[in-house]
N, CA, C and O of each residue as an XYZ file, in Angstrom:
616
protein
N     187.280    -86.410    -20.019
C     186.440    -87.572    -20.144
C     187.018    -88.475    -21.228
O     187.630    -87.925    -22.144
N     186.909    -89.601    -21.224
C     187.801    -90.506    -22.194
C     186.621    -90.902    -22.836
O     185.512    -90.792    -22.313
N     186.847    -91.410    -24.074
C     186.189    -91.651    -25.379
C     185.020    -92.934    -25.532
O     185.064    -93.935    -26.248
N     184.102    -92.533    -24.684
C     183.175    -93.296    -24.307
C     182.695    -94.267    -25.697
O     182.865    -93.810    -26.828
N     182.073    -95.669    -25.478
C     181.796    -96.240    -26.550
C     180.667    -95.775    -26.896
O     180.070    -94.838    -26.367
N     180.198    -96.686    -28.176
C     179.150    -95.938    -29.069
C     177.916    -96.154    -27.964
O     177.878    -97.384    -27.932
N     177.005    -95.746    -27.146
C     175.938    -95.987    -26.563
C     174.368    -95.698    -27.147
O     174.000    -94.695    -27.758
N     173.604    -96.815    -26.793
C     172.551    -96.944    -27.730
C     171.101    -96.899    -26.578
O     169.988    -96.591    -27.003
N     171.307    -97.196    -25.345
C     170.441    -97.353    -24.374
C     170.614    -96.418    -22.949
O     171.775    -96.381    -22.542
N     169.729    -95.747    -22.234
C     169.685    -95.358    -21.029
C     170.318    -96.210    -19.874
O     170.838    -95.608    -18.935
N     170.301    -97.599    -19.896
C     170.926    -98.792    -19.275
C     172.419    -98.908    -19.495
O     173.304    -99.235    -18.705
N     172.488    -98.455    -21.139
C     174.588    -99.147    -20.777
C     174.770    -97.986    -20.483
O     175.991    -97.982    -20.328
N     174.298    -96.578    -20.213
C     175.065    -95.129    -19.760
C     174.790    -95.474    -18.033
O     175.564    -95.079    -17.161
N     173.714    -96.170    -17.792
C     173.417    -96.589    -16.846
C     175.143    -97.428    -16.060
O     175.758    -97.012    -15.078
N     175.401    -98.340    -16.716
C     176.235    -99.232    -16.543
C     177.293    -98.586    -16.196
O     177.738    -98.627    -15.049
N     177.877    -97.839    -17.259
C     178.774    -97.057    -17.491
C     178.810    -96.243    -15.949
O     179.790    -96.387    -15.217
N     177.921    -95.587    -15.641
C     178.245    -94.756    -14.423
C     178.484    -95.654    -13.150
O     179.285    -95.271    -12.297
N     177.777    -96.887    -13.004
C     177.892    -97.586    -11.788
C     179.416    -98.583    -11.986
O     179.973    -99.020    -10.979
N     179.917    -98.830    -13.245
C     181.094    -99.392    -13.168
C     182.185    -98.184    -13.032
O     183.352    -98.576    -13.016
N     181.951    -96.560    -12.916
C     182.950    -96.046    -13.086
C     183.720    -95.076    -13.524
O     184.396    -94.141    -13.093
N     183.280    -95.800    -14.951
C     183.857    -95.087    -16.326
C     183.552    -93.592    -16.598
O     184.279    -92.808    -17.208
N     182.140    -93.295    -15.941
C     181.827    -92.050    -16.356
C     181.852    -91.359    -14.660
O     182.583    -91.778    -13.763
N     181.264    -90.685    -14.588
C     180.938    -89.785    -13.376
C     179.675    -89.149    -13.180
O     179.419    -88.882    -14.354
N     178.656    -88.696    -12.488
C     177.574    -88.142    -12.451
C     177.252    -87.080    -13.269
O     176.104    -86.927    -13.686
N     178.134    -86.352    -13.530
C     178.033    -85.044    -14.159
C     178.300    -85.530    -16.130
O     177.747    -85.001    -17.095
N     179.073    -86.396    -16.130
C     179.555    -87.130    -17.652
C     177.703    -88.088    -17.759
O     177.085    -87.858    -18.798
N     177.295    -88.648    -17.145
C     176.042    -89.106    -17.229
C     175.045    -88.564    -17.821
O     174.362    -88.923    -18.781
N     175.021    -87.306    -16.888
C     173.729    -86.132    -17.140
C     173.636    -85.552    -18.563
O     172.706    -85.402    -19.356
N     175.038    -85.268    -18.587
C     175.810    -84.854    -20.080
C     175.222    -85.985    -21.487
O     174.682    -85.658    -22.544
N     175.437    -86.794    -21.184
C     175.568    -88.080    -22.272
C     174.033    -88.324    -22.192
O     173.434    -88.364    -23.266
N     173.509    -88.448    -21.336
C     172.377    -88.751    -21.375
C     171.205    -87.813    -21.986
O     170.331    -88.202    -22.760
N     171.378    -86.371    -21.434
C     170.960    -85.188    -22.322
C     171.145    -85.428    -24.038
O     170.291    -85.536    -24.919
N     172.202    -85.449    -24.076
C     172.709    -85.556    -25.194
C     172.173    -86.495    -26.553
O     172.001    -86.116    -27.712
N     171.982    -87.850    -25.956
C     171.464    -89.021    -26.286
C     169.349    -89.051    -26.381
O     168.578    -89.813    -26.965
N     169.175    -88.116    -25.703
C     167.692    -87.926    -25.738
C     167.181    -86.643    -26.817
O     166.054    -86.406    -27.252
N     168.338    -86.016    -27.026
C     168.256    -84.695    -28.070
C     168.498    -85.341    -29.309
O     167.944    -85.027    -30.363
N     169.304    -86.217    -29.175
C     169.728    -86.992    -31.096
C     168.476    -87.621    -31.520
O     167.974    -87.314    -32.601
N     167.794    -88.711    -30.531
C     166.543    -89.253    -30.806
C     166.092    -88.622    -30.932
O     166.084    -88.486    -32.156
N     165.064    -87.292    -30.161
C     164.268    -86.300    -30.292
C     164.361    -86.063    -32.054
O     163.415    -86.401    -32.765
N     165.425    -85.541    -32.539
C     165.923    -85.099    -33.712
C     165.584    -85.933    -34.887
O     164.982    -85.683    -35.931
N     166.244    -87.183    -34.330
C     165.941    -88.138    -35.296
C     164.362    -88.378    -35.637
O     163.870    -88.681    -36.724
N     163.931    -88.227    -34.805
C     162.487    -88.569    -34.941
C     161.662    -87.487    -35.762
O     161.038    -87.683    -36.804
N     161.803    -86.283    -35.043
C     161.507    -85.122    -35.962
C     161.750    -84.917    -37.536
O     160.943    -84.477    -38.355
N     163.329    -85.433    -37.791
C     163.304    -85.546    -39.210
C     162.834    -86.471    -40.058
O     162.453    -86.286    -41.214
N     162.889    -87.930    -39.177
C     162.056    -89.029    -39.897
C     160.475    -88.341    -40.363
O     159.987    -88.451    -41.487
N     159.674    -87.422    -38.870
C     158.426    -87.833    -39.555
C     158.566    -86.409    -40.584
O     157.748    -86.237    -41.488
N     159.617    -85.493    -40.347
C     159.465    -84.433    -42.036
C     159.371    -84.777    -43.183
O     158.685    -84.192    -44.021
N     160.289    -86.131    -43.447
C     160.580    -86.799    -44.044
C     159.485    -87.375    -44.828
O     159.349    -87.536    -46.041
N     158.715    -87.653    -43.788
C     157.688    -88.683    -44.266
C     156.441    -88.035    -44.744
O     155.617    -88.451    -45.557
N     156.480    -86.824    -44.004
C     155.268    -85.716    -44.595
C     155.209    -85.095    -45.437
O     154.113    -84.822    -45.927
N     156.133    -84.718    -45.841
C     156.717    -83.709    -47.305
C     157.095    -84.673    -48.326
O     156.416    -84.391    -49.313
N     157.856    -85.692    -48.587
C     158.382    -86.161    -49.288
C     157.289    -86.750    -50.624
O     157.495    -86.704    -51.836
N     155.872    -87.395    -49.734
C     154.752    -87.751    -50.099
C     153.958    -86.349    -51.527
O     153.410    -86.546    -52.612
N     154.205    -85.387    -50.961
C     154.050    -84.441    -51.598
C     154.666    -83.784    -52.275
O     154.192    -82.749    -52.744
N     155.670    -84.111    -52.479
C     157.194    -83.726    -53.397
C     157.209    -84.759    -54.595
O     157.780    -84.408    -55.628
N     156.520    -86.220    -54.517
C     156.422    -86.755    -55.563
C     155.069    -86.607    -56.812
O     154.883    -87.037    -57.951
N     154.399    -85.841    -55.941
C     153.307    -86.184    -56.720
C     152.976    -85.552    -58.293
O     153.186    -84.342    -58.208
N     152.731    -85.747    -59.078
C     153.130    -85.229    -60.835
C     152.437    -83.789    -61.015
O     151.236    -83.530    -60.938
N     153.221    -83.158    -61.204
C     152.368    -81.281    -61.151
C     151.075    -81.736    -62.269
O     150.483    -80.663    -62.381
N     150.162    -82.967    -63.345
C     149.271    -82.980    -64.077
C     148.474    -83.699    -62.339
O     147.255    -83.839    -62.240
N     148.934    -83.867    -61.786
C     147.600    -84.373    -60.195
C     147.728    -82.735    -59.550
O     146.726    -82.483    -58.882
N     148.269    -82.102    -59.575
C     148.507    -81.024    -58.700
C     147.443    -79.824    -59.971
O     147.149    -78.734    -59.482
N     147.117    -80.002    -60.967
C     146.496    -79.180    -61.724
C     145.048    -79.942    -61.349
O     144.241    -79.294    -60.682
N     144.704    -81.311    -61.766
C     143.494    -82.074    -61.383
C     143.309    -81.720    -60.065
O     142.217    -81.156    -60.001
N     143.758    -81.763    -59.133
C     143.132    -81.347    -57.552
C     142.953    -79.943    -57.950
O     141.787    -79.813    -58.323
N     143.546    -78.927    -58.026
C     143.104    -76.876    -58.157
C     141.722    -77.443    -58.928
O     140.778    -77.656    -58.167
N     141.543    -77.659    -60.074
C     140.445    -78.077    -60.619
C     139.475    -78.811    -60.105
O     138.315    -78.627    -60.474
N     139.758    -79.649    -59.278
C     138.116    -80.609    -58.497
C     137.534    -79.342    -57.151
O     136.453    -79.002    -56.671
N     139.228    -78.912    -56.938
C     138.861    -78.105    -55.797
C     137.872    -76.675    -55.589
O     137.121    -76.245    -54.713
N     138.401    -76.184    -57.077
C     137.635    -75.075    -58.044
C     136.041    -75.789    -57.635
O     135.321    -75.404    -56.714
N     135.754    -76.880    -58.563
C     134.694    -77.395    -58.886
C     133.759    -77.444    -57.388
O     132.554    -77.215    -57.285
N     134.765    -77.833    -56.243
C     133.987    -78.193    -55.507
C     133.827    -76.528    -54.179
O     133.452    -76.390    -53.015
N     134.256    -75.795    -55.046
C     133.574    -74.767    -54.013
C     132.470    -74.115    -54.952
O     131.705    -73.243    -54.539
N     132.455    -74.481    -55.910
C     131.553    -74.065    -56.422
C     130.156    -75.129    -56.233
O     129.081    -74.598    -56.509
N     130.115    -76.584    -55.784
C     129.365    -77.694    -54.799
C     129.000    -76.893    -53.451
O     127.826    -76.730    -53.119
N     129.774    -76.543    -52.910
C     129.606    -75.829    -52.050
C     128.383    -74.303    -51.920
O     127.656    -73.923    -51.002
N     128.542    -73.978    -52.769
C     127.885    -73.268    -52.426
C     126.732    -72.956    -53.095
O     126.157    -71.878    -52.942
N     126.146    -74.307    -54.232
C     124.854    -74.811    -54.557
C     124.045    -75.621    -53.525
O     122.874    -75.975    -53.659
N     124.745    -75.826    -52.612
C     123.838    -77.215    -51.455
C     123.150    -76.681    -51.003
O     122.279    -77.411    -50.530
N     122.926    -75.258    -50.766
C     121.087    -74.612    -50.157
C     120.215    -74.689    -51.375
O     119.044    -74.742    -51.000
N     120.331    -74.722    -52.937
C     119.800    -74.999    -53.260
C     119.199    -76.366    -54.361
O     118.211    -76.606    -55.055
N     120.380    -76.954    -54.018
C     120.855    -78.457    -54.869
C     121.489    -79.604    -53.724
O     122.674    -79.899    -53.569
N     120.251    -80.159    -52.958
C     121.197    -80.940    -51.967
C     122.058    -81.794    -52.263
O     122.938    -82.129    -51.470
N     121.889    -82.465    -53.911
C     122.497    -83.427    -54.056
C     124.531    -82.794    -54.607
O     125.445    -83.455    -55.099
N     124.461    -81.263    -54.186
C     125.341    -81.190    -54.599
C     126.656    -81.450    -53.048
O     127.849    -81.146    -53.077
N     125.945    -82.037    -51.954
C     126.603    -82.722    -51.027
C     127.510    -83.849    -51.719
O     128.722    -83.713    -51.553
N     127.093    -84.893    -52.441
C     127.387    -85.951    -52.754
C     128.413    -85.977    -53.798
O     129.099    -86.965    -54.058
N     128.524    -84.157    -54.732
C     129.003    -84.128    -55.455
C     130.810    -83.730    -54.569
O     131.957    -84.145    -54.738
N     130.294    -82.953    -53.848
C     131.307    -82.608    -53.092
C     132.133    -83.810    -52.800
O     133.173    -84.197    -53.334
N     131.275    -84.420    -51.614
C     131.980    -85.496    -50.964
C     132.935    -86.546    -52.200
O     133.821    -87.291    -51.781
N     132.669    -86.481    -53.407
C     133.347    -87.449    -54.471
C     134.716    -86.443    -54.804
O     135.737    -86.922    -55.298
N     134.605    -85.213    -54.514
C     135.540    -84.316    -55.129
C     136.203    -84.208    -54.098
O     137.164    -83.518    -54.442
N     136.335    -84.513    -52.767
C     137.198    -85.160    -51.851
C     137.546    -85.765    -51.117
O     138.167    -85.660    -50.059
N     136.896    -86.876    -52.012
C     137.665    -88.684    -52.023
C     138.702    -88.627    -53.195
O     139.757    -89.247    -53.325
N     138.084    -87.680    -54.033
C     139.031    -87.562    -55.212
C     140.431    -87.048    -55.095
O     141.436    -87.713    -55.347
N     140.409    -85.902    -54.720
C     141.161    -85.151    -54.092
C     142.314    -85.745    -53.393
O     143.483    -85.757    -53.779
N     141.788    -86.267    -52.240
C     142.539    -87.015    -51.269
C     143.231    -88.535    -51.945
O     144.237    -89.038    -51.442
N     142.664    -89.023    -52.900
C     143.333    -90.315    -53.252
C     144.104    -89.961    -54.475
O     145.086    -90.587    -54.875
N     143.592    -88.921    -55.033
C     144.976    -88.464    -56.097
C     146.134    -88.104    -55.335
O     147.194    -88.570    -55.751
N     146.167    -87.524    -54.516
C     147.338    -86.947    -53.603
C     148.144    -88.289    -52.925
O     149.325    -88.566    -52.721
N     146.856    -88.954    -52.695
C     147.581    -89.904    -51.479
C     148.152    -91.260    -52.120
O     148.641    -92.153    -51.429
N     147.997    -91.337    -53.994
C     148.924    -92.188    -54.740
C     147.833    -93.714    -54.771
O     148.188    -94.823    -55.169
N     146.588    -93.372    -54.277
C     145.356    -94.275    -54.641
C     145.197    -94.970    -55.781
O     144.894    -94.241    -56.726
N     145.331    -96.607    -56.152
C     145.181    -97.066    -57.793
C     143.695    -96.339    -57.399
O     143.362    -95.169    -57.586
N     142.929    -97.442    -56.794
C     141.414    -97.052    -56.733
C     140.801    -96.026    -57.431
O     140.141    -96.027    -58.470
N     141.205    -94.983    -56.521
C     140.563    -93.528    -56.969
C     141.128    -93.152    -58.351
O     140.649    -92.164    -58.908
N     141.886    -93.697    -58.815
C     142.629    -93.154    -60.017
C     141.449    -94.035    -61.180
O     140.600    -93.578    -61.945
N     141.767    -95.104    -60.953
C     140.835    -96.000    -61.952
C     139.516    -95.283    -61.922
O     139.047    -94.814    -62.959
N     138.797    -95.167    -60.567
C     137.866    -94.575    -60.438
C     137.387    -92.871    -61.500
O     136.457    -92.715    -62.290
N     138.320    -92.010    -61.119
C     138.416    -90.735    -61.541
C     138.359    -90.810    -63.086
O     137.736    -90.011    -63.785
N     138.952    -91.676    -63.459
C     139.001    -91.958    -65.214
C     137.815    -92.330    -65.915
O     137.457    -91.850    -66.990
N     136.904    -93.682    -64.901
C     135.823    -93.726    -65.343
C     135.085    -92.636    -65.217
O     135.067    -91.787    -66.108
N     134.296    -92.504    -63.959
C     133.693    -90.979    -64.225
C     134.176    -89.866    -64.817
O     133.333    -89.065    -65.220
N     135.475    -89.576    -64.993
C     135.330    -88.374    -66.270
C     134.986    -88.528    -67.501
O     134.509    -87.629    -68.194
N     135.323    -90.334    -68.077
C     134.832    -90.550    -69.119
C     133.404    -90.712    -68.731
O     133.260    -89.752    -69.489
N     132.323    -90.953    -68.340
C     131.051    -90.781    -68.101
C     130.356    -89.591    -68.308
O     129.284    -89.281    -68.828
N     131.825    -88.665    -67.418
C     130.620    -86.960    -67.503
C     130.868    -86.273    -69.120
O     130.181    -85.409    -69.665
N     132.294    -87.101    -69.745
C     132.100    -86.610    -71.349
C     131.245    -86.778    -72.125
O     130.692    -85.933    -72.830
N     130.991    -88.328    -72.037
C     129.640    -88.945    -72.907
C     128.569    -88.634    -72.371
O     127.713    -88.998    -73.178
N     127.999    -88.116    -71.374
C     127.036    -87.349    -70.581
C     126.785    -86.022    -71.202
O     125.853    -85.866    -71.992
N     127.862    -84.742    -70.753
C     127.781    -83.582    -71.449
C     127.965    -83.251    -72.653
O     128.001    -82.038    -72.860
N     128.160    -84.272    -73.957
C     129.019    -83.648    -74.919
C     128.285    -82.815    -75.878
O     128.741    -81.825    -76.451
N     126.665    -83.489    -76.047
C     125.810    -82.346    -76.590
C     125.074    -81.205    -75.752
O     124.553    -80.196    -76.228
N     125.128    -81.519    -74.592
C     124.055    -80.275    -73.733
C     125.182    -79.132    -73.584
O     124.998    -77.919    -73.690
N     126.597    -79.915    -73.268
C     127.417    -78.834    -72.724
C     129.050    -79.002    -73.054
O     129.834    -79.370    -72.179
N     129.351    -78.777    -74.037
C     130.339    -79.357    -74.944
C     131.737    -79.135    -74.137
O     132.653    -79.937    -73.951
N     131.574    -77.566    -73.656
C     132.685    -77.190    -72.931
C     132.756    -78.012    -71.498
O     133.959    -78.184    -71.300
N     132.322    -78.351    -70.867
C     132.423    -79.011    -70.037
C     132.992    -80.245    -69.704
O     133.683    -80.554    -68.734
N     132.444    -81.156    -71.021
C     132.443    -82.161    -71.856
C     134.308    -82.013    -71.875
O     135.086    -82.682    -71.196
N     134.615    -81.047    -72.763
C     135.914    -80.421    -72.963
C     136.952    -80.689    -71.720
O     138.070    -81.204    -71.748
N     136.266    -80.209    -70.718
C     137.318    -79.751    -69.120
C     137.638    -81.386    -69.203
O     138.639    -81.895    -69.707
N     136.483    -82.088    -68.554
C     136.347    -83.343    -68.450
C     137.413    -84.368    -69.061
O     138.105    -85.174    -68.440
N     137.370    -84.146    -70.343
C     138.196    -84.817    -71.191
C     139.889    -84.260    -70.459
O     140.891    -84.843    -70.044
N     139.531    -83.091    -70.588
C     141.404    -82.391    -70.395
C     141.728    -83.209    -68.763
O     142.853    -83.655    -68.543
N     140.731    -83.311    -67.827
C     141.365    -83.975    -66.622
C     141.299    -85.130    -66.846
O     142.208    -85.644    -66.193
N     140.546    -86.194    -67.609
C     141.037    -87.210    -67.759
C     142.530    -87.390    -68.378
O     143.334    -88.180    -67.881
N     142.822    -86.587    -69.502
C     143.925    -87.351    -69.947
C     145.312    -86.420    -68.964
O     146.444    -86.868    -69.146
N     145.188    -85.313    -68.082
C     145.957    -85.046    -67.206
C     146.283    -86.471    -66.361
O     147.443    -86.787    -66.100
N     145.473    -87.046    -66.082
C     145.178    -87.968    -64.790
C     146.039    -89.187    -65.384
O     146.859    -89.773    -64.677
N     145.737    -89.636    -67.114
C     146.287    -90.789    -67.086
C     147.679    -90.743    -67.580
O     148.420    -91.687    -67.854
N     147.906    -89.421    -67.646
C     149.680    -89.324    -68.075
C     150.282    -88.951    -66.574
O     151.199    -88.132    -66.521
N     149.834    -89.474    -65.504
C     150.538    -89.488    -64.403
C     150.301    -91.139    -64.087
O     150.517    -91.622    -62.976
N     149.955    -91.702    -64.924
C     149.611    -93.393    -64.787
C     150.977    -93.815    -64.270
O     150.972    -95.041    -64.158
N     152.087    -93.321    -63.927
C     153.676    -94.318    -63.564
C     153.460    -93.951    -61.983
O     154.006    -94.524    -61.040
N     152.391    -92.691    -61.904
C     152.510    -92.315    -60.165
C     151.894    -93.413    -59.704
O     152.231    -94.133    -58.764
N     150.962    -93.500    -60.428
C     149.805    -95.083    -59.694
C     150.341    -96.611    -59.303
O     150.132    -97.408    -58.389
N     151.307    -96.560    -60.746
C     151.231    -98.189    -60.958
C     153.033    -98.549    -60.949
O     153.365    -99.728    -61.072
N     153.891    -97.691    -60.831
C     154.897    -98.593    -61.159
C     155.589    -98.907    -59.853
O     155.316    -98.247    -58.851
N     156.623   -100.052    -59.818
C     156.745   -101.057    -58.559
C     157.914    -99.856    -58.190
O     158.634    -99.192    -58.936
N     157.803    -99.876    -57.043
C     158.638    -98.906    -56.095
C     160.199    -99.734    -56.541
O     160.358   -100.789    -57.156
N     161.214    -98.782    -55.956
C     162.630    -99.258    -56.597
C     162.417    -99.885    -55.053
O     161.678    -99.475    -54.158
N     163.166   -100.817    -55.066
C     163.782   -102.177    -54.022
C     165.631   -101.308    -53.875
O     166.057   -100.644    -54.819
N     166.475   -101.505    -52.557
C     167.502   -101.884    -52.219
C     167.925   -102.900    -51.517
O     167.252   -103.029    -50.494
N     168.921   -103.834    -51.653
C     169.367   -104.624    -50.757
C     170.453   -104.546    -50.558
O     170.979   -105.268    -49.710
């Protein structure tokens, strides 16, 4: 088979066989071939795109999520007798999910309410008060994950 050009479409392999150049069996070949690279390509794009997201994120967000997550099975399994601990849940994964997912929002967000639940608990429940404080300032020494401008190439 001679050194077919670079082909990018089902149509110029198309071409290719009705002018000649190739043969039925060089077709089947190339064409197989050409549907396995895309296949591939595609597969690694979306690995790419799934992992990578999670490969950046700052191990002080990866300690804050074990911790909301802690918190929130323990939500969990007050709601037969604390309904409002639904609501607590549901914030602990919006939280969750927008720390991970590189959210300003939820970040700004998460800072205020931890500073809230400090000045809230600090005399009834000091230690708590304590945690509170420690995930806030986890949260804002990952402040470059939130805010800084992605690198540009041209």
């Amino acid at each position: 088979m001679e050194k077919a050009p670079n082909i990018t479409s089902e149509e110029e392999l198309q071409k290719l066989r009705i002018e000649g150049k190739i043969n039925d069996e060089e077709y089947n070949e190339l064409l197989i071939a050409m549907n396995k690279q895309t296949t591939e390509n595609v597969q690694t794009h979306n690995n790419v795109n799934i992992y990578s997201g999670f490969r950046n994120v700052p191990w002080q967000i990866w300690v804050v999520v074990a911790l909301l997550g802690l918190e929130g099975l323990n939500n969990l399994l007050i709601i037969p007798t604390q309904l409002q601990a639904i609501i607590w849940l549901a914030v602990k994964v919006i939280f969750i999910l927008g720390l991970i997912k590189g959210w300003k929002w939820v970040f700004c967000l998460s800072v205020i309410v931890g500073g809230i639940h400090v000045l809230f608990f600090l005399i009834p429940a000091p230690i708590t008060a304590l945690m509170n404080l420690v995930l806030i300032a986890l949260t804002i020494s990952s402040y470059r994950f939130y805010f800084s401008s992605p690198i540009t190439s041209n």
